[in-house]
KELUM-122449 format. One record per residue (C-alpha): residue number from 0; residue in three letters; x, y, z. Coordinates in pm, 1 decimal. Each point is the difference from the previous one (the first is absolute). Layout:
// KELUM-122449
(NUM, "ALA", (X, Y, Z))
...
// end
This chain:
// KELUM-122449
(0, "UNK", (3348.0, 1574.4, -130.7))
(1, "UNK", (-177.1, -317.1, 136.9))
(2, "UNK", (-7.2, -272.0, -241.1))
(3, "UNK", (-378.6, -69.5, 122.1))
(4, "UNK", (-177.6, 29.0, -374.1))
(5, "UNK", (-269.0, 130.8, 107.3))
(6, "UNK", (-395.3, -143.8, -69.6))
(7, "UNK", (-11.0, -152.1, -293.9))
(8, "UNK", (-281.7, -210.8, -197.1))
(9, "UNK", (83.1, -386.6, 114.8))
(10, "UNK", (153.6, -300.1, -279.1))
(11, "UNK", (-241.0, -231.2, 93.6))
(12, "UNK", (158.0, -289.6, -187.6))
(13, "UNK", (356.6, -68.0, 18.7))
(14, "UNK", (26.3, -338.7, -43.6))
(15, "UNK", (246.9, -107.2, 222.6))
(16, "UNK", (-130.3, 170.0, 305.4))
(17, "UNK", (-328.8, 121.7, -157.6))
(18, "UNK", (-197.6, -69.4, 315.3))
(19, "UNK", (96.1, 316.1, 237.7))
(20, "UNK", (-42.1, 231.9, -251.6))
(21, "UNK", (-338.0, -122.8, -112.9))
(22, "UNK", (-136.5, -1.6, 327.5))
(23, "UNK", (111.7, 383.1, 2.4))
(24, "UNK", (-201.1, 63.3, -289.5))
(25, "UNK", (-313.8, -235.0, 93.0))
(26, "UNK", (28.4, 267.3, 334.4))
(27, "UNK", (29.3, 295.8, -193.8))
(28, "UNK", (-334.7, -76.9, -199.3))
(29, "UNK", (-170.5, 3.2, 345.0))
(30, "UNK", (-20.5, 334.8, 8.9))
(31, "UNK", (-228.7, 11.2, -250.4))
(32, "UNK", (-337.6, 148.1, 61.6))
(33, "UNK", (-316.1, -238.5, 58.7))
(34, "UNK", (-239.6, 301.2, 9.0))
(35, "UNK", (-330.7, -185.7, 9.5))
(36, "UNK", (-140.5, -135.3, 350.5))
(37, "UNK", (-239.6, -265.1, -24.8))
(38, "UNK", (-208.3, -212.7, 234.3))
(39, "UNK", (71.0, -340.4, 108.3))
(40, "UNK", (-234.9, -242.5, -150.5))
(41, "UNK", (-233.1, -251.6, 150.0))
(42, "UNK", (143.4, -339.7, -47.8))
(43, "UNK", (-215.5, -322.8, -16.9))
(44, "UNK", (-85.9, -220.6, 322.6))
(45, "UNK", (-75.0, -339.8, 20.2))
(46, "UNK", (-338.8, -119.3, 35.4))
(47, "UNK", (-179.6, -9.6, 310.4))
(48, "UNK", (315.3, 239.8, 147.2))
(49, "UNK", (16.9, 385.6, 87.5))
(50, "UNK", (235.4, 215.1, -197.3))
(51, "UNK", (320.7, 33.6, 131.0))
(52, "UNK", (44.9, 361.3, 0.3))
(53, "UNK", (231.3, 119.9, -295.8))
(54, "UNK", (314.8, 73.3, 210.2))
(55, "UNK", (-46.0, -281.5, 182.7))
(56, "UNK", (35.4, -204.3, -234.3))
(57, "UNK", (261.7, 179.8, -214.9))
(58, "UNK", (189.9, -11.1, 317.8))
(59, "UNK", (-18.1, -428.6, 38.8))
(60, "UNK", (94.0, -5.9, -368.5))
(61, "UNK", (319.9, 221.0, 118.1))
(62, "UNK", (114.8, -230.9, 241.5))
(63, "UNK", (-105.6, -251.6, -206.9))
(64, "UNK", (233.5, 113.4, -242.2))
(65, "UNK", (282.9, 90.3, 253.7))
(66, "UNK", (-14.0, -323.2, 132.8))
(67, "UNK", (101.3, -162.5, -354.5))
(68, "UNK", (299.3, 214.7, -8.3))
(69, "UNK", (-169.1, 273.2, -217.4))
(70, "UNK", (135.7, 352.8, 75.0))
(71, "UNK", (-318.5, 216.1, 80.7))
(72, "UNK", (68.5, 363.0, 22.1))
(73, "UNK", (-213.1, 252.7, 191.3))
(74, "UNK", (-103.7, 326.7, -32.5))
(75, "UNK", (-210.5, 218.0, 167.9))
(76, "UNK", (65.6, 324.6, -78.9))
(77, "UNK", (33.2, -4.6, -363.7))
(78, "UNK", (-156.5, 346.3, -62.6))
(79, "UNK", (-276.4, 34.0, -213.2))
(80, "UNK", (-60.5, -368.3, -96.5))
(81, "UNK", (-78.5, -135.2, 345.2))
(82, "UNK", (129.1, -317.4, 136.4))
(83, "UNK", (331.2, -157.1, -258.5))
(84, "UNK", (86.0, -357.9, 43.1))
(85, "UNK", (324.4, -119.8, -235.7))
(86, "UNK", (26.3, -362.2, -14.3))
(87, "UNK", (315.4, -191.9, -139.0))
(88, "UNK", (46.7, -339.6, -127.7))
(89, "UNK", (324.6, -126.6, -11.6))
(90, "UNK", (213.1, -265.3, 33.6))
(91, "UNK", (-31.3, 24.4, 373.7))
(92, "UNK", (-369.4, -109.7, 9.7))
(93, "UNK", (70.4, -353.5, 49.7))
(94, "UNK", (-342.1, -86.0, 79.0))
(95, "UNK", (-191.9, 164.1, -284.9))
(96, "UNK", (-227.0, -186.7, -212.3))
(97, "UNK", (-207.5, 11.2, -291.1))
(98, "UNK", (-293.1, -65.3, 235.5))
(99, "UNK", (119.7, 319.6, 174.9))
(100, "UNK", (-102.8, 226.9, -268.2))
(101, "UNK", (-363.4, 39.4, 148.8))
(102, "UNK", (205.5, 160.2, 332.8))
(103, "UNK", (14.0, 309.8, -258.0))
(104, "UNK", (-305.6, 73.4, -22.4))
(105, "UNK", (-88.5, -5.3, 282.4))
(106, "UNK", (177.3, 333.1, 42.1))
(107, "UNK", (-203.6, 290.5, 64.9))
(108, "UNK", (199.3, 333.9, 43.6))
(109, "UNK", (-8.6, 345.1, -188.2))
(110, "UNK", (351.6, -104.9, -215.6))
(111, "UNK", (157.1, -276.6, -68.1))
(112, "UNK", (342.1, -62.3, -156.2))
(113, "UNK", (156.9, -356.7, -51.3))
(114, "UNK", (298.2, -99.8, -144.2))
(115, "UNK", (52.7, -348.9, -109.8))
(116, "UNK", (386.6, -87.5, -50.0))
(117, "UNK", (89.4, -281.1, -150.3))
(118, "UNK", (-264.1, -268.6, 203.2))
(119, "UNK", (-262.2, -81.6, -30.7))
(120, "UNK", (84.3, -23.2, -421.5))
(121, "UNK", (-105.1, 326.3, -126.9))
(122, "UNK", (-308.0, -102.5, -221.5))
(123, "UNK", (-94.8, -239.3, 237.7))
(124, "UNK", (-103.7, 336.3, 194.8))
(125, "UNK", (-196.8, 165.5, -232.5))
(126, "UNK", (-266.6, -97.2, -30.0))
(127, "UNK", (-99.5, 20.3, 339.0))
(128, "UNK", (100.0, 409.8, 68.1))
(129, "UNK", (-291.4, 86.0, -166.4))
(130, "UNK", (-161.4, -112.5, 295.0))
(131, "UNK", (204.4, 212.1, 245.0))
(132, "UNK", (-262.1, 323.5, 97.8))
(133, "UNK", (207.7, 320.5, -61.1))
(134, "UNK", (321.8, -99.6, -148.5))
(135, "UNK", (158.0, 309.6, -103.7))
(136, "UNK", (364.3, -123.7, -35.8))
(137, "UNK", (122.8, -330.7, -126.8))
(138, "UNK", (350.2, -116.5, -31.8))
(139, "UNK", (108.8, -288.0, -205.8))
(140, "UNK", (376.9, -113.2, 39.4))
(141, "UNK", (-0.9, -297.3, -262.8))
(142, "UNK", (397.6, 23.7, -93.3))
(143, "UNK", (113.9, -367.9, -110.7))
(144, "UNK", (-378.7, -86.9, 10.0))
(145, "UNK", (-248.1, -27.6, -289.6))
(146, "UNK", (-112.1, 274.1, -166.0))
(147, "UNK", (-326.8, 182.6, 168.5))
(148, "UNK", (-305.0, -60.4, -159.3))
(149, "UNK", (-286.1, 314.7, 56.8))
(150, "UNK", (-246.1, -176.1, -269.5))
(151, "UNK", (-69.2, -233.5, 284.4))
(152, "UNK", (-11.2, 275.6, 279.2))
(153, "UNK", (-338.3, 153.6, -24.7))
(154, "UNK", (-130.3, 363.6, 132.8))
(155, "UNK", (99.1, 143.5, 286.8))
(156, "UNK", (-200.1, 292.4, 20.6))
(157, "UNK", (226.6, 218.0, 246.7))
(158, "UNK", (345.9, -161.1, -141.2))
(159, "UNK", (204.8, 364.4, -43.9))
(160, "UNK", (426.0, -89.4, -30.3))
(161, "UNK", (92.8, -324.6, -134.7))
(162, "UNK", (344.0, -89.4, 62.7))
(163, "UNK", (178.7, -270.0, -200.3))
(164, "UNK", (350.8, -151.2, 16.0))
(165, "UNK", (60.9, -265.0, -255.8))
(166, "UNK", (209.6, -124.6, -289.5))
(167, "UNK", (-281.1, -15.5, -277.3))
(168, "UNK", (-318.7, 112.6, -81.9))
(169, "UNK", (-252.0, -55.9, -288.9))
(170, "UNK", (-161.8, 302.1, -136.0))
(171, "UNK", (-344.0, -212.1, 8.3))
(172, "UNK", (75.8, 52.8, 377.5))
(173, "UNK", (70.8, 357.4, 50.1))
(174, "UNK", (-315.4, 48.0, -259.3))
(175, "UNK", (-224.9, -182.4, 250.2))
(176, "UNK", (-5.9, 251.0, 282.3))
(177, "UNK", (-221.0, 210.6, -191.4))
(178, "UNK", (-269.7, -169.2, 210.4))
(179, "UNK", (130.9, 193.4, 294.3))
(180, "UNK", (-182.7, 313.8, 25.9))
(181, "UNK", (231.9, 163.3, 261.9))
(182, "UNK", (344.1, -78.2, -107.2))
(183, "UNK", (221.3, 350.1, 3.8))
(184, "UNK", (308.2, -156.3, 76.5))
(185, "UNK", (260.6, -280.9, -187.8))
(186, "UNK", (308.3, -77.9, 60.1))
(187, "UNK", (199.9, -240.0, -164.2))
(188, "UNK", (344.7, -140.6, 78.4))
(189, "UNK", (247.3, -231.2, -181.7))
(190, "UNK", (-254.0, -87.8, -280.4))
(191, "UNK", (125.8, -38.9, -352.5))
(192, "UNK", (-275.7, 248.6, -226.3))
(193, "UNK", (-69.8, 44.0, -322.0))
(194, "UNK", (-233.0, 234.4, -211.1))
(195, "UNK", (-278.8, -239.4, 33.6))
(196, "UNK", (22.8, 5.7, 397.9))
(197, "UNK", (59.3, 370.5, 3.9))
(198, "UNK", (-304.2, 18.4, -224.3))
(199, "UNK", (-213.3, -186.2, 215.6))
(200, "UNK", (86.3, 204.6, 306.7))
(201, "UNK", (-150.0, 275.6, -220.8))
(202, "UNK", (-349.2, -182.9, -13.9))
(203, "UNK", (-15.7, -34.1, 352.6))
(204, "UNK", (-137.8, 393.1, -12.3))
(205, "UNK", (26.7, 89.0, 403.5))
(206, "UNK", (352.5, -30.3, 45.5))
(207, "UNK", (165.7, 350.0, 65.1))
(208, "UNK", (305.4, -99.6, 162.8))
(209, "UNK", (230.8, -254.6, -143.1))
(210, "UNK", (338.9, -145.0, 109.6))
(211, "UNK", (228.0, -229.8, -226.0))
(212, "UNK", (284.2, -84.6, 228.3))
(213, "UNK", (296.6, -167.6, -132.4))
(214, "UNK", (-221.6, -143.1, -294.0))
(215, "UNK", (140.2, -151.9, -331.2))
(216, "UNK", (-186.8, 215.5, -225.6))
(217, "UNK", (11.6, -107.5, -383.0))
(218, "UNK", (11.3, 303.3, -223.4))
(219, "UNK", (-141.4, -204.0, -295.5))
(220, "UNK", (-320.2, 117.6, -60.2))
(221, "UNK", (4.2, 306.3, 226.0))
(222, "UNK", (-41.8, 266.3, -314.5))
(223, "UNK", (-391.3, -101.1, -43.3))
(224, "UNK", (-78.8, -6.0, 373.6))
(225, "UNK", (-279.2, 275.4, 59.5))
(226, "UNK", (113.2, 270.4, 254.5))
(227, "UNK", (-166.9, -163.6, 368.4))
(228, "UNK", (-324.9, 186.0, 34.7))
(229, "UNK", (-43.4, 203.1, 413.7))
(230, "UNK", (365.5, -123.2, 64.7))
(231, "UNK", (85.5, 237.2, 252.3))
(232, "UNK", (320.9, -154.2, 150.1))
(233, "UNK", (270.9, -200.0, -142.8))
(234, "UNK", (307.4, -142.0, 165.0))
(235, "UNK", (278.8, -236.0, -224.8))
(236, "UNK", (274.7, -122.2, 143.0))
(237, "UNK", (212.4, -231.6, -206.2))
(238, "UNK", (361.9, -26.8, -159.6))
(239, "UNK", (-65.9, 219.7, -317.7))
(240, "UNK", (-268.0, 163.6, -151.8))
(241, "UNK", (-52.7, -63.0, -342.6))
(242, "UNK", (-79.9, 285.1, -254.4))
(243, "UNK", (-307.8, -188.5, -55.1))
(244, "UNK", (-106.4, 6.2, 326.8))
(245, "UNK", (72.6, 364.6, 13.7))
(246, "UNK", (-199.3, 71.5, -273.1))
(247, "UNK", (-291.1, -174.6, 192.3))
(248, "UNK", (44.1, 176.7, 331.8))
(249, "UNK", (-20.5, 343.5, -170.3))
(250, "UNK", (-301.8, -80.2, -225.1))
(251, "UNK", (-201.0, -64.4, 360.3))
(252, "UNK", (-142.0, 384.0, 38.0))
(253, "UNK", (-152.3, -35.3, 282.7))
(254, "UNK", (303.1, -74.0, 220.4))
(255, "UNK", (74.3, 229.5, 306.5))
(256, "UNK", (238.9, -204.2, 154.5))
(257, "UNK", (304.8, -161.3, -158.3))
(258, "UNK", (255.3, -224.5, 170.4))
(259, "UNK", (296.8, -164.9, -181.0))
(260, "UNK", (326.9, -208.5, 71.2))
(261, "UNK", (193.3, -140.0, -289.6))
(262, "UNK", (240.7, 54.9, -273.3))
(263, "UNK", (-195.2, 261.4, -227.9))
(264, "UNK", (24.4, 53.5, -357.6))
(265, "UNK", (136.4, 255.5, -155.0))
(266, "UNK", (-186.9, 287.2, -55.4))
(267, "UNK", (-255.1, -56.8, 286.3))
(268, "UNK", (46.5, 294.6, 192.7))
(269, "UNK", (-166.2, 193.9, -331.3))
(270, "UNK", (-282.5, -231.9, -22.6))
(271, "UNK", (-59.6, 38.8, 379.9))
(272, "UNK", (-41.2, 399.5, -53.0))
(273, "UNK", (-326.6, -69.3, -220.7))
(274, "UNK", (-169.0, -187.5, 280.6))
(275, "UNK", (-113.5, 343.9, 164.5))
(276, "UNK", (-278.5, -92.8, 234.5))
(277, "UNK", (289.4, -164.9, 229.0))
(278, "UNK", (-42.1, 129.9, 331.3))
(279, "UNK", (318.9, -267.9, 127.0))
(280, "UNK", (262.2, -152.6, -94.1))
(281, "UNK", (285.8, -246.0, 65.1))
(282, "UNK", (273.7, -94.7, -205.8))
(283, "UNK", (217.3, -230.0, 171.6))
(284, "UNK", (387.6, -139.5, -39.2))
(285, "UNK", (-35.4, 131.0, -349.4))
(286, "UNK", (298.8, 228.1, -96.8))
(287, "UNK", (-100.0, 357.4, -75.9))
(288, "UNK", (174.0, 275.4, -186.1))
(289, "UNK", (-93.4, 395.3, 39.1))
(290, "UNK", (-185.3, -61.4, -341.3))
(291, "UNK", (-186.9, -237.1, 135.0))
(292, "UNK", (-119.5, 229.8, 299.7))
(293, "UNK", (-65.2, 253.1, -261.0))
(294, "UNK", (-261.4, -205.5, -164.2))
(295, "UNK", (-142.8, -139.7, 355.8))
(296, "UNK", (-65.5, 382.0, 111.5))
(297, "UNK", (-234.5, 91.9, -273.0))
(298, "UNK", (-283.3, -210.5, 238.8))
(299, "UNK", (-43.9, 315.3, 146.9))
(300, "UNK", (-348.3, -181.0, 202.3))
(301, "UNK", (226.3, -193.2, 199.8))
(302, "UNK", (-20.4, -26.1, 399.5))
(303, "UNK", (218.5, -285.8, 71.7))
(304, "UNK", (352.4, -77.2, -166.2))
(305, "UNK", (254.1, -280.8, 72.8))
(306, "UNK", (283.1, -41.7, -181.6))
(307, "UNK", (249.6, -222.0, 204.5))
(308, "UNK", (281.4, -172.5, -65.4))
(309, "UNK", (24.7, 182.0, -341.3))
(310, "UNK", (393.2, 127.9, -23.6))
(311, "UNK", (-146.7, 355.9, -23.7))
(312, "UNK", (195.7, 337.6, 77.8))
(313, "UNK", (-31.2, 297.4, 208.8))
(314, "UNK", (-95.0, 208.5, -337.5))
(315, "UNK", (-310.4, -182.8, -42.8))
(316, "UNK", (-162.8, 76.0, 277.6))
(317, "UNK", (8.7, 362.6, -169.2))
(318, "UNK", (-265.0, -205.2, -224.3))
(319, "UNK", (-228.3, -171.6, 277.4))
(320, "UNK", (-71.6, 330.5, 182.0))
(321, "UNK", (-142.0, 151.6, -252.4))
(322, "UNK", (-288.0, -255.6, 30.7))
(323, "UNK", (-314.8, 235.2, 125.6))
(324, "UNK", (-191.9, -247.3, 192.6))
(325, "UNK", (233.5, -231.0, 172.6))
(326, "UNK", (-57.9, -36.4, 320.1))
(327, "UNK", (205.4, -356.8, 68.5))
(328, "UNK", (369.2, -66.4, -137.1))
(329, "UNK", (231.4, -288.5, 3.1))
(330, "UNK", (379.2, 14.7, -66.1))
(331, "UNK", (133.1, -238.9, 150.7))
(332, "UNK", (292.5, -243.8, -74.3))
(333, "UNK", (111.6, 262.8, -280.4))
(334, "UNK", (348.6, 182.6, 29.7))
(335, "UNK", (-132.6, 323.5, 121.4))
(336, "UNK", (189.1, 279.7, 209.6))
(337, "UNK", (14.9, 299.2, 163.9))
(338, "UNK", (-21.0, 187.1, -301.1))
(339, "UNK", (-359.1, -117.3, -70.5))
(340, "UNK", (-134.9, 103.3, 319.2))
(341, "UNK", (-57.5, 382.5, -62.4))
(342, "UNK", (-233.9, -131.6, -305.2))
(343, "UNK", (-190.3, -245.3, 245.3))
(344, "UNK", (-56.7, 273.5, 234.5))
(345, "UNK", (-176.1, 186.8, -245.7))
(346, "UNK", (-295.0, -278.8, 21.4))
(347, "UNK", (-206.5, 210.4, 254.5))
(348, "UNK", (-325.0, -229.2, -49.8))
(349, "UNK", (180.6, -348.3, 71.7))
(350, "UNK", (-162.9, -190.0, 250.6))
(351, "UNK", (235.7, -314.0, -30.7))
(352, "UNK", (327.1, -18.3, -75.7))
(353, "UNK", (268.5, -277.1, -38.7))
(354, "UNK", (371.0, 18.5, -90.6))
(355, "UNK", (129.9, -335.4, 183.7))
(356, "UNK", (311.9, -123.3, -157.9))
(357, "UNK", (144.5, 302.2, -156.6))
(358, "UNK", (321.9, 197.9, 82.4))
(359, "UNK", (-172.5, 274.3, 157.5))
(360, "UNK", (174.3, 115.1, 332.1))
(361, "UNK", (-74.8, 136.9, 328.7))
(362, "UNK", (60.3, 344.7, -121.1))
(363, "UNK", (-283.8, -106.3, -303.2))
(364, "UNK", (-206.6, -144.8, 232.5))
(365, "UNK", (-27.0, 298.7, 256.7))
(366, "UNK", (-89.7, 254.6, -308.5))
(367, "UNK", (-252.3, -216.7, -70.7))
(368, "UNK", (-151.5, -24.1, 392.1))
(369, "UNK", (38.5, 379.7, -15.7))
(370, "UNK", (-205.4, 49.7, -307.2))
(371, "UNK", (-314.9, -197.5, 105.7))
(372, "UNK", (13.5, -4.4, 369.2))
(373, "UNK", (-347.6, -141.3, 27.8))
(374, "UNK", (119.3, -283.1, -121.7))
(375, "UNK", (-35.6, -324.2, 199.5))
(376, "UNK", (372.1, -164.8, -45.9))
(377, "UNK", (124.7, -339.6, 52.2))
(378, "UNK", (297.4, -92.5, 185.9))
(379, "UNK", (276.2, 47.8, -229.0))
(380, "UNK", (-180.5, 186.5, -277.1))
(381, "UNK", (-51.7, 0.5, -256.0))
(382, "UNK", (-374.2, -56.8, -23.2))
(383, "UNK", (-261.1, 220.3, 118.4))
(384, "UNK", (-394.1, 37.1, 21.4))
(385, "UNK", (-160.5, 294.9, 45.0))
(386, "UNK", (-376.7, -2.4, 126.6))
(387, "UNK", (-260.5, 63.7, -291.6))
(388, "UNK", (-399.1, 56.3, -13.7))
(389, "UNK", (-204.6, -159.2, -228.3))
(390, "UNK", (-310.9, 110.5, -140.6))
(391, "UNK", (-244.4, 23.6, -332.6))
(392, "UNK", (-43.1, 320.1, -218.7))
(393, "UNK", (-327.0, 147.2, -131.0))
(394, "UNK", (1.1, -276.5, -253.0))
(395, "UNK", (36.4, -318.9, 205.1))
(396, "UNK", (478.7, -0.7, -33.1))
(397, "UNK", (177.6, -96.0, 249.5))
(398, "UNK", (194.4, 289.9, 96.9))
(399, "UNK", (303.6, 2.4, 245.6))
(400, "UNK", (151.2, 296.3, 199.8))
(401, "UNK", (337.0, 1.5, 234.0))
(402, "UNK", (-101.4, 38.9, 359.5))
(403, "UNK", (244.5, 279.1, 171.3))
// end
């Protein structure tokens, strides 16, 4: 089999390399959808002086930009939200100043994103986003650099994924993005947490999606956290997961989507069977034991299932296919053979499929092209996507349906 792992969710922190795989997972947030388009706004003129017409000028404060050694990223054809402009300042923009903030407003375009790495100093920035017209993403890369400050950030009315990378930050912080109205998405990486910081992300009240990469989360504390109220998605990547932490993640009922890489405690696979309303999960470089599957399977509403890199046999995959619903499954990195593939094959509703890194064989691999021959393979196997529809029910559901 090829050794190629497969897609995986990114470590966007390893400290000595981090940068590479950050970047991978600043990209992979781009995807996200910015649903709402929204008309460029007049901006002020001088007196005595005509307008300049909005993309005009948003254009001269481009170049204007470009010219300082900003990185100015354009985009067209950004579906639904119109005209996206990402903007990055970095080391490289030599001839940045503070004076150079106004250049940002001046930007008039549907979307804007803008990622601020390291230079200008991170709160020396924030205060003047709020004055960037339909900033939707915002990326702060403050590793080695003072803490960020939101207290001193103000509202930014169309502010919807906040990205942060940094060593510390104060829960008086997190508990100041309440004032944005918009926010649906968080993400922080490399930040050392408590139950007062996790508590504060609770008071924010918009977030449903929620990333703690590589964090140093305390578990002090974490037994009188409230469960996070229209949490939809969580993701926690770090070393080990505390039982603490555990206990935390399953008292959050609204949860749909779970991701999680680290050590787990004992036990956890049990607790993870109560959280029923999971329609995904991922469980990550975290040994697993047939027991273990056994308690996983009893979330009969999931769609989407990754266990890699989990040490699990070909007799639990008995367990997996038994799930009703599942429609996307990831195996790989685990010691799988041929004997498992008569089980897989069983999956008729699959639409994706990946088994990267096992010890699966051409013989394996050719059952497996036999039994969904509609399958859209890649080069060596063993991953496949099969076309799907998507659609609501009578009562507003997304509903999904293999197209043949």
């Amino acid at each position: 089999m090829s050794n190629n792992t497969g897609p995986q969710s990114c470590d966007p922190l390893n400290r000595d390399g981090w940068r590479p795989r950050h970047d991978r997972c600043i990209h992979r947030a781009r995807w996200i959808a910015l649903s709402v388009v929204l008309a460029a706004l007049p901006i002020g003129c001088q007196r005595n002086a005509a307008p300049p017409a909005p993309a005009a000028a948003s254009n001269a404060a481009l170049a204007a930009l470009e010219a300082k050694g900003v990185s100015v990223r354009r985009s067209d054809s950004a579906g639904s939200i119109g005209t996206l402009v990402g903007i990055t300042l970095d080391a490289s923009a030599t001839g940045f100043t503070p004076s150079d903030y106004v250049l940002l407003t001046d930007i008039q375009v549907d979307a804007v994103e803008l990622t601020v790495d390291g230079f200008p100093a991170t709160n020396s920035v924030l205060p003047w986003v709020k004055g960037i017209r339909n900033l939707r993403t915002l990326t702060l890369v403050a590793y080695q650099n003072p803490a960020p400050d939101f207290s001193i950030m103000g509202t930014i009315p169309q502010l919807e994924n906040l990205w942060v990378v940094c060593d510390s930050i104060s829960a008086e912080s997190l508990a100041a993005l309440a004032r944005q109205p918009q926010l649906r998405h968080l993400d922080l990486v490399g930040a050392e947490l408590g139950a007062e910081a996790l508590q504060s992300i609770n008071t924010i009240g918009t977030v449903e999606n929620l990333g703690l990469w590589n964090c140093k989360i305390s578990s002090e504390g974490l037994q009188d956290i409230r469960p996070f109220v229209g949490l939809k998605r969580l993701l926690i990547w770090t070393n080990e997961i505390s039982l603490e932490l555990m206990n935390a993640v399953v008292r959050c009922e609204e949860l749909e989507w779970l991701e999680l890489q680290g050590a787990l405690p004992p036990g956890a696979s049990a607790m993870l069977s109560n959280m029923t309303g999971l329609k995904s999960l991922s469980i990550a470089e975290t040994p697993l034991a047939k027991e273990d599957v056994a308690e996983i399977v009893k979330l009969t509403n999931l769609e989407r299932l990754w266990l890699t890199a989990a040490g699990l046999p070909d007799d639990t995959v008995g367990e997996i296919v038994t799930l009703p619903s599942l429609y996307e499954l990831n195996l790989s990195d685990n010691p799988l053979t041929d004997a498992c593939v008569p089980a897989l094959c069983t999956l008729k509703q699959l639409s994706d499929l990946w088994l990267f890194g096992t010890k699966i064989t051409q013989r394996g691999i050719d059952d497996i092209r036999q039994a969904f021959p509609t399958a859209d393979y890649d080069s060596d196997m063993i991953k496949f996507t099969r076309p799907v529809w998507f659609g609501y029910d009578e009562n507003g559901e997304v509903v999904r349906r293999l197209v043949e």
